[in-house]
Structures are given as C-alpha cells and as structure tokens.
C-alpha positions in Angstrom: -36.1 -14.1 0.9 -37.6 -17.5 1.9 -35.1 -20.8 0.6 -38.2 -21.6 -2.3 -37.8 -18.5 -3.8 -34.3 -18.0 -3.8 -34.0 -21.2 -5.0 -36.6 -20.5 -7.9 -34.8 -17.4 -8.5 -31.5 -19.4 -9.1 -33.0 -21.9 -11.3 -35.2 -18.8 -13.7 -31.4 -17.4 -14.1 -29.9 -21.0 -15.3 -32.8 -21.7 -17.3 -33.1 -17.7 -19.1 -36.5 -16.3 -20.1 -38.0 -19.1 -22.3 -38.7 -21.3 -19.2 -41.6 -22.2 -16.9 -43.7 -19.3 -16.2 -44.6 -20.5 -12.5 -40.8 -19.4 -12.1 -41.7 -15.5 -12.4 -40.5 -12.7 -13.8 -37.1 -11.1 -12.8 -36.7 -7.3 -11.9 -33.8 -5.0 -10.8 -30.2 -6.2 -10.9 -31.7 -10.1 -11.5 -33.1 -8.5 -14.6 -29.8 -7.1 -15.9 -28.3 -10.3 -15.2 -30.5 -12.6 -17.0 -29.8 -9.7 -19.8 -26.0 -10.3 -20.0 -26.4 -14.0 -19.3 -29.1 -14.0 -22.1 -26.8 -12.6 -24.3 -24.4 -14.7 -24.3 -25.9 -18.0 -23.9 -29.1 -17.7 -25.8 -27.3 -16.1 -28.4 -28.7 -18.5 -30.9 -32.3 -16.9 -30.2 -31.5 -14.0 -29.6 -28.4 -12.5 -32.0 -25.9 -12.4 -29.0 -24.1 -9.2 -28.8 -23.8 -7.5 -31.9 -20.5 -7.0 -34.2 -19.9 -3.6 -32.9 -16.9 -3.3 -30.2 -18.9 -0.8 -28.2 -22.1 -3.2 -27.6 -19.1 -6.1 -27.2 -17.5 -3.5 -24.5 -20.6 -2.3 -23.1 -21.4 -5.9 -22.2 -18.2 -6.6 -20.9 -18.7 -3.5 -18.6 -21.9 -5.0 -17.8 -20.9 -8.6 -16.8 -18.5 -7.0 -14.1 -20.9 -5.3 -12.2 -23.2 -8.3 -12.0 -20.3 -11.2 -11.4 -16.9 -11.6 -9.4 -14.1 -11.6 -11.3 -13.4 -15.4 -11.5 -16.7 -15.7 -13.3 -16.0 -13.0 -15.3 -13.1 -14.3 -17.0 -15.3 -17.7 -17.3 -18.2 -15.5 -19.2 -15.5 -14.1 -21.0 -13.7 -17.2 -22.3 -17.0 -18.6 -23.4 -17.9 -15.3 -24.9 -14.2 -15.7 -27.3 -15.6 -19.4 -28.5 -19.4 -19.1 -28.2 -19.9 -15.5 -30.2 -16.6 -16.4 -32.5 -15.2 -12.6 -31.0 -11.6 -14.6 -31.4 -12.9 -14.1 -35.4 -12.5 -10.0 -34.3 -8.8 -10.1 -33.2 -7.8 -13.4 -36.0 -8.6 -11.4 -39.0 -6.1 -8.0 -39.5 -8.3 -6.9 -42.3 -11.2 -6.4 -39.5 -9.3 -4.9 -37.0 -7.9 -2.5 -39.6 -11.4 -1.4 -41.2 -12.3 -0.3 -37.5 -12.0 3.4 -36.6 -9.2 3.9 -34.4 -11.3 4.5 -31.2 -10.5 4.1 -27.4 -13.5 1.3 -27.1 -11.7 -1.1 -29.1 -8.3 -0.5 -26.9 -10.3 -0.9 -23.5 -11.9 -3.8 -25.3 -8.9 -5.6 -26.2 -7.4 -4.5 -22.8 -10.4 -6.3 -20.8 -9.6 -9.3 -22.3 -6.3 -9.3 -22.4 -5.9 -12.4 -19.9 -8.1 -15.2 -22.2 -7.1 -13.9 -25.4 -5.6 -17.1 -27.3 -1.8 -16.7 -27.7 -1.2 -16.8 -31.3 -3.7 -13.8 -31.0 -1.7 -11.6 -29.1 0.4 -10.1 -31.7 -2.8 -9.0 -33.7 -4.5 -7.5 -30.3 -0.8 -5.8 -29.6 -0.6 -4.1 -33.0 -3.8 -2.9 -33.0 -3.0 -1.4 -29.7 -0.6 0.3 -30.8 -2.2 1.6 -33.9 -4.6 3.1 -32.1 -2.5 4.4 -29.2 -0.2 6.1 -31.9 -3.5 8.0 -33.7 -4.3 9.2 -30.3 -0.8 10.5 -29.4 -0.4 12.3 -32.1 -3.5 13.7 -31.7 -2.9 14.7 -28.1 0.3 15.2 -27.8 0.9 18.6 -29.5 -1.7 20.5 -27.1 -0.3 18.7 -24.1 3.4 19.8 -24.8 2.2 23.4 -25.9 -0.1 24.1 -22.8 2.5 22.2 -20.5 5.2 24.4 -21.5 3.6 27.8 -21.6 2.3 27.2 -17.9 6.0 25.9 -16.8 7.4 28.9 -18.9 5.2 31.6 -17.4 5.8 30.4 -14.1 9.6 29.7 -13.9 10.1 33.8 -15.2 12.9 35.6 -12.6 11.1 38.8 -11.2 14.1 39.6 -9.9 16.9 38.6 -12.1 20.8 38.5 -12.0 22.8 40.6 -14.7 23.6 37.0 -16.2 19.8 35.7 -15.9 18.5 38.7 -17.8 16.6 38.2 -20.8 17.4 41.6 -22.6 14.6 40.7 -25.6 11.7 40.7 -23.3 13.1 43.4 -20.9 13.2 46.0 -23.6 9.9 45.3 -24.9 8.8 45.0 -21.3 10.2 48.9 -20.7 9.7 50.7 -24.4 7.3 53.4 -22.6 10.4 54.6 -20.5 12.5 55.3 -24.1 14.2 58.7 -23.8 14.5 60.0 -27.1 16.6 62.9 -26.8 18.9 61.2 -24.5 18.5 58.3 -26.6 18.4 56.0 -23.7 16.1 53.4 -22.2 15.3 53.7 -18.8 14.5 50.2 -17.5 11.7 49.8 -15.1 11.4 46.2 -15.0 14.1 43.4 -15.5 13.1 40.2 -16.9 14.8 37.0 -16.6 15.1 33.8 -18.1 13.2 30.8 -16.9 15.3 29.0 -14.7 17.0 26.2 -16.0 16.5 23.2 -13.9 14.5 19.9 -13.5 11.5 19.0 -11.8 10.0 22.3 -11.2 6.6 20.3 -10.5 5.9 16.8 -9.3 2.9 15.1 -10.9 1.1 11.9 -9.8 -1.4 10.7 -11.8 -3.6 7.5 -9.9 -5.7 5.7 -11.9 -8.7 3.3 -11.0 -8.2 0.0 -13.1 -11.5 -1.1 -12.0 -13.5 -1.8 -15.3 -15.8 0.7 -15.8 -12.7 2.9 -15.9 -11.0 1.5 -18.7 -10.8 4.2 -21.4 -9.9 6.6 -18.4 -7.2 4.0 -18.2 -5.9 4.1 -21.9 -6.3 8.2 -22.2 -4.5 8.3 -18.7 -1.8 6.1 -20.0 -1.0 7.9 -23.3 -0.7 11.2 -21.2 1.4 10.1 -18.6 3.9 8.8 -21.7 3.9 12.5 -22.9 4.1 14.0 -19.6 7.1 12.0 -18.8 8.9 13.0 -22.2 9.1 16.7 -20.3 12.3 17.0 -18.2 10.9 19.9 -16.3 8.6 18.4 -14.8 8.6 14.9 -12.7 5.8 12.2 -13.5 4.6 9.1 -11.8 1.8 6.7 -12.9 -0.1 4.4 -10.5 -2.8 1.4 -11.3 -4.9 0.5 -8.7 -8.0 -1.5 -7.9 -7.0 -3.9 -4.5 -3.4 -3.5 -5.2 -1.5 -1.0 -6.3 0.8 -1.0 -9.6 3.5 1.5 -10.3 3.7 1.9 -13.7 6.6 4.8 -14.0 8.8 2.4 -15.5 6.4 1.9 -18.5 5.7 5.4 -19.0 8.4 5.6 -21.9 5.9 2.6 -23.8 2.2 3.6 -23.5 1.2 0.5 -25.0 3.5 -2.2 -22.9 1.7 -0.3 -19.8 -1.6 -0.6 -21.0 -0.6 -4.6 -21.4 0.6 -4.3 -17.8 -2.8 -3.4 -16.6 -4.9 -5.8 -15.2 -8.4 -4.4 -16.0 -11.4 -5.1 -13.4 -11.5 -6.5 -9.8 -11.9 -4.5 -7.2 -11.2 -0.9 -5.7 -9.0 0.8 -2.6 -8.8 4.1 -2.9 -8.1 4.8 0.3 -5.0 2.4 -0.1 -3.8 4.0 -3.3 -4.0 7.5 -1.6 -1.9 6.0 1.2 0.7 4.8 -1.4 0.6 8.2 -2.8 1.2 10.1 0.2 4.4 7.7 1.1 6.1 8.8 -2.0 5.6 12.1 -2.5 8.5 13.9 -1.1 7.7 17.8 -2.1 3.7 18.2 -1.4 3.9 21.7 -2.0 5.2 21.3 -5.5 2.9 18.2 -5.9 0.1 17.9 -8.2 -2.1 14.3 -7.8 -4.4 14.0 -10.3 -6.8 10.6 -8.9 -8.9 9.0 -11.7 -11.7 7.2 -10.3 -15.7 6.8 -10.0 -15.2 6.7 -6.2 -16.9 3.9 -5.8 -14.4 2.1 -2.9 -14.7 -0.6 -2.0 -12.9 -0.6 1.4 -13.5 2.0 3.8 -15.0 6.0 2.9 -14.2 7.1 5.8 -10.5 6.2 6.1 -10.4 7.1 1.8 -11.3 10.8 2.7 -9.1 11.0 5.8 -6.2 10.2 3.3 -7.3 12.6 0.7 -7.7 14.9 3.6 -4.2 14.7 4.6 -2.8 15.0 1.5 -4.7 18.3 1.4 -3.3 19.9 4.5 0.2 18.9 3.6 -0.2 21.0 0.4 -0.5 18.6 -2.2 -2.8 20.1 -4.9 -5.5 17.2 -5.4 -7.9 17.1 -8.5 -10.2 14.1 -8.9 -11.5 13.3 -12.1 -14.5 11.1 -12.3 -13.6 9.9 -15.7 -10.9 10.9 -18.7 -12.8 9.8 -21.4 -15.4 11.6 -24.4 -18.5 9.8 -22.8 -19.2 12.8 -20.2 -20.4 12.9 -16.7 -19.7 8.7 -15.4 -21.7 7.2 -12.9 -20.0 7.8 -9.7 -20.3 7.3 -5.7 -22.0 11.0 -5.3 -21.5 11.0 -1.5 -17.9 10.4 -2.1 -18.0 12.9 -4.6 -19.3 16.1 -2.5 -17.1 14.9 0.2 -14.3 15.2 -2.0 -15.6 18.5 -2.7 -16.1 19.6 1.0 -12.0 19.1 0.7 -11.7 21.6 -1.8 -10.9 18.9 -4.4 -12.3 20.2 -7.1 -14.0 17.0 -8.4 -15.5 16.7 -12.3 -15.3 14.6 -15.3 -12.8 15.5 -18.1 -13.0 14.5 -21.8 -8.8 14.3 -23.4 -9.7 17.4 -25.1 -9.4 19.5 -22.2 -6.8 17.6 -19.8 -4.1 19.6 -21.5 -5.6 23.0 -20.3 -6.5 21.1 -17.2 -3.1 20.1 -16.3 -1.6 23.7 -17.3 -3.9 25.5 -15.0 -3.1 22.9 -12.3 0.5 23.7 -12.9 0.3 27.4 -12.8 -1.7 27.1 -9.9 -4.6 28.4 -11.1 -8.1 28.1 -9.8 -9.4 24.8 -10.9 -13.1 25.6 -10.0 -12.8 28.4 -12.2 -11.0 27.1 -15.1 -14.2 24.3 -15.2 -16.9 27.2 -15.2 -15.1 28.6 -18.2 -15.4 25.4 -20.0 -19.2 24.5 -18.7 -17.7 21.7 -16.7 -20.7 20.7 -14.4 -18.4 20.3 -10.5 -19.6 18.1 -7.8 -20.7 20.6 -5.2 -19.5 20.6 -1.3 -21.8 18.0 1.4 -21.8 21.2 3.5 
C-alpha cells in the first residue's frame, strides 16, 4: 500500500463515515473497525451500543480483535464515561432486574481493570449472584456423574474378606442360591471401592484470551466443584502470555474469576509446557485445555507439547469453547492437528461437561461419547 493511501486510510478511520467521500470506502477488517470505533464515538448519531450486556459484550469482544490491548483498555475507559455503562454497574436495581446470565459475568470480568472503585462492590456482588445461580445449577450433575464414574471404577474385582461388600455380592450371585441346601454359592465377590485420595489427577487449562471469557467463568465454577471432591485431585490454570495458577482460588469461584486478567494474548504451547512440568502421574492424568487454538507463538512447538503429553499417557481433551453459544470460531488447522493426536477436540456447552468429565474419568471413549450427544468433532489432517 502506497504512503497516500495508507495515509488516507488512517485519516477515513479518525474522521468515521460522515467525512469526505474522495477518502473511500473501507472494506474487510478496516470495515469492522470503523464499526466499533463508530460505535463508540459517533454514538451521538448513531445510538452507540445498545442497553443490552450482550451487544455491550459483543462489542467488547469485538474491540479486542481489531486493537492491542493498551488501546483496548483506552476504548474501554471512554466507553464507561462516553456511553454512561458506569450507570449499568452504579444502579443495584439494574443489575438485579438482569437475568442472571454468564454475559453479564464475562462482561463485568472484561472490565474489571477500569471499573471506577466505589463500583467494585456492586460489579463483585453481582458476580457472585450470578456465579451462585449457576452453581447450584451445575453442581448437582457434576457431583452425581463425578461420583458414579469414580464409584464404578474404584470397585475391588478381587477383594479381601475385609473389603467385601456382602450387599452387592449377594445380589451379584442370587442365580447360584441352593434351595434345598439353603446355601449361596458365591461366584463373584464384590468389594468396596477403595478408600483413598486422588484416584485421578485433573488439569483443567483455560485460555483467558477474550473471546474465551464465558469458557472462562463456566471453567471456573467447575473447577470450585471439582475441587470440593477428595477423590479426585484438581488444578486450574489461566493463560494467555503468562501463565496463572489458580488452585489456590478454587475454594472461591468468584475471587478467581477477579484474579483473571481477561484479554491479551495467547501461548498455548507455553501453558502445555507448564502442564507437563507439574503433572507427576500422566497415566492417572486427565488435562482438559480450553482454548480456540488460535496461538499466538509457535504451532509447531504447541503440538509437539500436546504431543508429548500424549505419549506419556496423559489423557488430553481440548475443548474449543465451555459455553451455550455452540461451535466457536477456532484455528481449524490447529484443530485437526489436535485431532491427528487423538485429542478428541469439540465444543461443549456446561450441560454436558458433567458427562464429559465422567466418561473422561472412567476412561471411556471420548469420540464416542460426543457421537451419542451429536457433538460435531474436529476430524484428523491425515
């Protein structure tokens, strides 16, 4: 592009659409930009964004992918005085006629960092409002399917005379009754499930990036439940550039979800790296990576990690998003190489991440369980 036209493309941007005509039109990404720019600073003209928290979050979402984050949190500033959104978070009697819905959380979340101080409290509470509807909506399945699969799978084939579960041993052996004798003839002993801690170790790593953000508030609220289960062992990562462990948090959903730092940019390949330095049984090791695959550093060196991981015996699922919007947009090259792994890579709305994670745990067959529930699977490169 010659220096005249970049520099009359610059100057149709600063100046928005009602401008000299000798400027041009804009097309493509330009286009989308002048959209969100428009938004915002024509909002006089043209009624700004809306009342509604998901047009306010889908332009959020919309900003990041057109600017870097330092202008980001400029637009996002100006967006809090210009559009009077601070009126949103000032008012209880708003934020308590809204629906308790995940967009308003990743909402709040993404802008977290200019949000005026004698806001917070407000933001905070309706946070946790919402996080509480959603936990006790999810939590319930999650323990139940959780527990069955760590149930089934603990069971003694071969059990000691003090292990034996004498209930379930005589149901188990009725059909070898003697009546005349009046004597059961056991065939079969079953035991108890074993007793002990950390029967599987799950790590869940979540992409912060933006456009993940109500994968990031679902992830959250099932780690906290995950963790409240002493049989098995759960970490929670952040990433995007840098990589947060948020294990400490797990026991507060909503003080991790204030820890996150929503937006930037992504490593997977860094975060997998992190991953593989602290797991310390891979073959009792579930990861579960949430991410779009978009990365930001290298592919290559991302699905060598996820690779190794993968030979070591760490059973991998990648979810392209944890959230009721379906299918994400997502690096598809990524994706089928992911799949060429035998990571059996999909979207997953909350609804089904209980199953999800109780198939994962009884080692079941992942690409199975996600034809039963017409969960469209990223298919192999090969």
């Amino acid at each position: 592009m010659s220096d005249d036209r970049e520099r009359l493309r610059r100057w149709r941007l600063v100046l928005g659409a009602e401008t000299d005509p000798d400027l041009g039109p804009l097309a493509g990404d330009d286009a989308g930009m002048d959209h969100v720019l428009q938004a915002l600073y024509d909002s006089d003209r043209k009624g700004g964004l809306g009342s509604s928290s998901p047009n306010v979050a889908r332009w959020l979402g919309d900003i990041r992918e057109y600017f870097p984050s330092s202008i980001v949190r400029v637009m996002q500033a100006d967006a809090l005085s210009r559009l009077n959104l601070t009126q949103m978070l000032l008012e209880p009697e708003t934020l308590e006629a809204v629906d308790a819905d995940v967009h308003l959380v990743a909402t709040l979340l993404s802008l977290s960092q200019v949000i005026p101080q004698k806001t917070r409290d407000t933001a905070r509470r309706v946070v946790a409002n919402v996080v509480a509807e959603l936990e006790r909506r999810l939590r319930e399945p999650m323990l139940q399917a959780v527990r069955g699969s760590l149930h089934r799978g603990s069971r003694v084939r071969r059990p000691r005379t003090s292990e034996i579960d004498w209930d379930r041993t005589i149901r188990a052996n009725l059909k070898t009754y003697l009546p005349a004798e009046r004597v059961l003839v056991p065939e079969r002993l079953v035991g108890h499930g074993r007793k002990r801690t950390g029967l599987r170790d799950i790590v869940l790593c979540v992409d912060q990036s933006g456009s993940m953000a109500s994968s990031v508030v679902y992830s959250s609220i099932f780690g906290a439940i995950l963790a409240s289960l002493r049989s098995v062992s759960t970490r929670m990562l952040l990433f995007d550039t840098a990589i947060a462990d948020m294990t400490q948090r797990l026991d507060d959903p909503v003080d991790l979800l204030f820890g996150a730092q929503l937006g930037g940019g992504t490593d997977i390949r860094q975060a997998l790296a992190y991953c593989q330095r602290i797991i310390v049984r891979p073959l009792e090791t579930i990861v579960v990576l949430i991410t779009d695959l978009f990365e930001g550093g290298s592919s290559d060196e991302m699905v060598d990690r996820a690779a190794a991981l993968v030979r070591s015996g760490v059973q991998m699922v990648c979810l392209l998003a944890l959230s009721d919007q379906g299918a994400p947009s997502h690096d598809s090259a990524n994706a089928a190489r992911f799949a060429s792994l035998g990571i059996p890579t999909f979207a997953c709305t909350p609804d089904l991440f209980p199953d999800l994670m109780a198939t994962a745990l009884a080692r079941g067959d992942i690409s199975a369980w996600a034809a039963r529930h017409d969960i469209v699977t990223v298919r192999s490169s090969g």
